[in-house]
C-alpha positions in Angstrom: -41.6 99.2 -8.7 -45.1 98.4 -10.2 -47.5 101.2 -11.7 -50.0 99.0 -9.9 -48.0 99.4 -5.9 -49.5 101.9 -3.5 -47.4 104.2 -2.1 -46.5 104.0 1.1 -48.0 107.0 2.8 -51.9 108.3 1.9 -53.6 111.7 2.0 -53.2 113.7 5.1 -49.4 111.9 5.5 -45.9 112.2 4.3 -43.2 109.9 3.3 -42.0 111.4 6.6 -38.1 111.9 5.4 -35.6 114.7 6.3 -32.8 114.2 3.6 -33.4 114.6 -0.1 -31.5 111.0 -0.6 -34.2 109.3 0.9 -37.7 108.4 -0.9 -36.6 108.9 -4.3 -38.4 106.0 -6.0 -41.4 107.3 -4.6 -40.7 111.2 -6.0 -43.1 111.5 -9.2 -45.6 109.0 -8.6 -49.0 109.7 -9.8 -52.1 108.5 -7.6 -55.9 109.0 -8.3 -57.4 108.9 -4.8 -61.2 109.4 -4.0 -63.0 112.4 -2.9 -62.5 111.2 0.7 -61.9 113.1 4.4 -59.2 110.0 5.2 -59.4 111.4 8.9 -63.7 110.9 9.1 -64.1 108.9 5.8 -66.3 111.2 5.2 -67.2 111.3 1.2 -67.4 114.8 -0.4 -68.0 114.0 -3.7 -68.4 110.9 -6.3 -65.1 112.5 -7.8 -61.5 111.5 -7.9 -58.4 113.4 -7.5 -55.3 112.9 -9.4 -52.2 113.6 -7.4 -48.3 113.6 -7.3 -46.4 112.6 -4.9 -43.8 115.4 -5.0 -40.1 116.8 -2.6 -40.5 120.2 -1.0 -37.2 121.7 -1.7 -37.4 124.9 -0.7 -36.3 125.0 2.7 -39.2 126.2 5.1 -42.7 124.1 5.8 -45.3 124.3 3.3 -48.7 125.1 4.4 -51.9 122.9 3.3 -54.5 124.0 0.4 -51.5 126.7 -0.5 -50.8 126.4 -4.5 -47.3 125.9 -5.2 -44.4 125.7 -8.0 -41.9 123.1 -9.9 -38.7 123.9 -8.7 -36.3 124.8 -12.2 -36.3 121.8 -14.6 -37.8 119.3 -11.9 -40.9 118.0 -12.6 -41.4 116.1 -9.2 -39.8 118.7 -6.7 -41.6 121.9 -5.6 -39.4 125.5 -4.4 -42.3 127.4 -2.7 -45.8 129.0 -3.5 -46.9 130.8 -6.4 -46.5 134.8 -6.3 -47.3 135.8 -9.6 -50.7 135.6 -10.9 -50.1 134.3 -14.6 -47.3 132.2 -13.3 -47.8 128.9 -14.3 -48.6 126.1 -10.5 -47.6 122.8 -9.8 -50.5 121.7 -8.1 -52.3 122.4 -4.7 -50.9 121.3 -1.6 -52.5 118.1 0.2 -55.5 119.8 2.2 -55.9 117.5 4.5 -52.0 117.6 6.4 -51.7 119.1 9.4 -51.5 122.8 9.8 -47.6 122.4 10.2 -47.7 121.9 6.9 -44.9 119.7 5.0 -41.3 119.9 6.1 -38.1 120.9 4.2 -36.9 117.7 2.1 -40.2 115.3 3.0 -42.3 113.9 0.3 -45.9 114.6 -0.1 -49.2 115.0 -2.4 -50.0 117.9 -4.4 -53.4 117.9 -6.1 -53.0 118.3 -9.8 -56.8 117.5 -10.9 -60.0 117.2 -9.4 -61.6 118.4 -6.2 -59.6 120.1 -3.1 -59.5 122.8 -1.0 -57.4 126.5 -1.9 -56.8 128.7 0.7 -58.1 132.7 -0.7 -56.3 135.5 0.1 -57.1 138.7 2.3 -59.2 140.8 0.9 -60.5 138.4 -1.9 -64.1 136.8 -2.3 -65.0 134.0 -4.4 -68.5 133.1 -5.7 -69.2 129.7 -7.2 -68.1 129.0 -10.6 -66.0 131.5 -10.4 -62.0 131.4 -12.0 -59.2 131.1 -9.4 -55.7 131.9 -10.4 -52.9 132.5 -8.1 -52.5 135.6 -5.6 -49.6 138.4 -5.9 -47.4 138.1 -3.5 -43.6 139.4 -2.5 -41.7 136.5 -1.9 -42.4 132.8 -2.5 -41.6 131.4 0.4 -42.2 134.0 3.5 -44.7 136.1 1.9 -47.9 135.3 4.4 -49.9 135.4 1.0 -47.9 133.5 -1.4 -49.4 130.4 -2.3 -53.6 131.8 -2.5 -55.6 132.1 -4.2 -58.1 135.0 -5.9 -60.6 135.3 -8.8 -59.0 135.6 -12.1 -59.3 137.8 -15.0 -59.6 136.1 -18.6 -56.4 137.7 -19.7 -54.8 135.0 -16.3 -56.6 132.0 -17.4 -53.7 130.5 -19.9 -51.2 130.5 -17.6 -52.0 131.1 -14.0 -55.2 129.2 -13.9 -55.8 126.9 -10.7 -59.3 126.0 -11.0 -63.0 126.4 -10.8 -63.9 127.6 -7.2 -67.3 125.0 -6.5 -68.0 126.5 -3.1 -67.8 130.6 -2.0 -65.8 131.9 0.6 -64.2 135.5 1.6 -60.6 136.3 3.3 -58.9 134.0 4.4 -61.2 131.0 3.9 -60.6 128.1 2.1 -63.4 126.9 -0.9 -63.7 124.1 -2.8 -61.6 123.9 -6.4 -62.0 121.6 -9.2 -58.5 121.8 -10.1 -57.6 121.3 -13.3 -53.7 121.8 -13.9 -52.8 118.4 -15.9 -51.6 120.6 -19.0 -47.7 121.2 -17.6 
């Protein structure tokens, strides 16, 4: 396979596979796409987003503009959402998928730099240019806040930093992110 070969699904898509034997060559990819609404073609910004294409392995759907985390020692397979606020992320679940979310074993984009959407958590506001790290949460893959997002202290910014919120929102809301986690 050619660094130059698109993959075969875009933005707002899966590879659409149920069995972790399927897909693999595409597993790891790295894809630059523009700051594009691929349902509207509406343009957002004059910004690209670097993405991987990554395998949701741990076992329930994962939710859209939700930040999430290498499973042990894998580099291209993700085991759930953040829950620990200096915990380092993965990268930010394709915003634009349904709101089913990802299924167990499919392949899909997670947003590792540039503009997306992250999903706050209750009871958290965020102003623009504000910090965003990763919420506390119980559990990493049931916990109805794992995976969001809240304005971070400096003593988070090493290792649970997500971003730079571009947009302001309250609970529950998504904002705009530059995200910027191309250092793991």
């Amino acid at each position: 396979m050619s660094l130059l070969v698109d993959p075969p699904f875009a933005l707002g898509q899966t590879l659409g596979v149920s069995s972790v034997d399927d897909g693999g060559g595409w597993v790891g990819v790295v894809k630059q796409f523009p700051d594009v609404d691929p349902s509207t073609g509406q343009i957002r910004s004059n910004r690209v987003k670097t993405c991987v294409a990554v395998r949701n392995t741990s076992g329930v759907s994962l939710l859209p503009k939700r930040v999430v985390t290498f499973a042990s020692g894998s580099f291209s397979a993700v085991d759930g959402y953040t829950r620990l606020t200096d915990a380092a992320s993965a990268g930010v679940v394709d915003e634009h998928l349904p709101a089913g979310g990802v299924a167990a074993n499919d392949v899909f984009w997670i947003t590792v730099h540039g503009p997306t959407e992250v999903k706050l958590g209750p009871a958290q506001e965020a102003a623009a240019d504000t910090s965003l790290v990763a919420l506390t949460a119980a559990a990493s893959t049931d916990s109805t806040t794992a995976g969001q997002a809240q304005t971070g202290a400096a003593t988070y910014l090493q290792n649970g930093y997500i971003g730079r919120a571009v947009s302001a929102g309250t609970t529950g809301e998504s904002v705009l992110a530059i995200v910027n986690l191309v250092r793991s």
